[in-house]
C-alpha angles and dihedrals in degrees: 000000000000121000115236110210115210105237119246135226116253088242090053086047093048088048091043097052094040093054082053091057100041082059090046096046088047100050095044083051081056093048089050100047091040096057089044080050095058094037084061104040094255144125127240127233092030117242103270110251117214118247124249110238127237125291098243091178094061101036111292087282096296119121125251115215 
């Protein structure tokens, strides 16, 4: 049986291939990165680092005028 695909709007077929792009563009960003990372020894993504909590006893890092 042949599917039948629902037609879409030419605003639907612009968001949908540039969502494709947007994947493409992003995975070939990660290849990249990921070959400049190997080439220096290090690791890609980089391992995630906690982050410091707030100075209370300063003012929670903002700042006081």
């Amino acid at each position: 049986m042949i599917e039948q695909k629902k037609e879409l709007s030419l605003k639907e077929l612009e968001a949908e291939v540039l969502a494709e792009g947007r994947e493409w563009t992003r995975q070939r960003l990660q290849q990249r990165l990921q070959t400049q990372a190997e080439e220096a020894g290090a690791v890609f993504p980089p391992p995630a680092t906690p982050a410091a909590p707030p100075d209370v006893a300063h003012g929670g890092g903002k700042s006081n005028p």
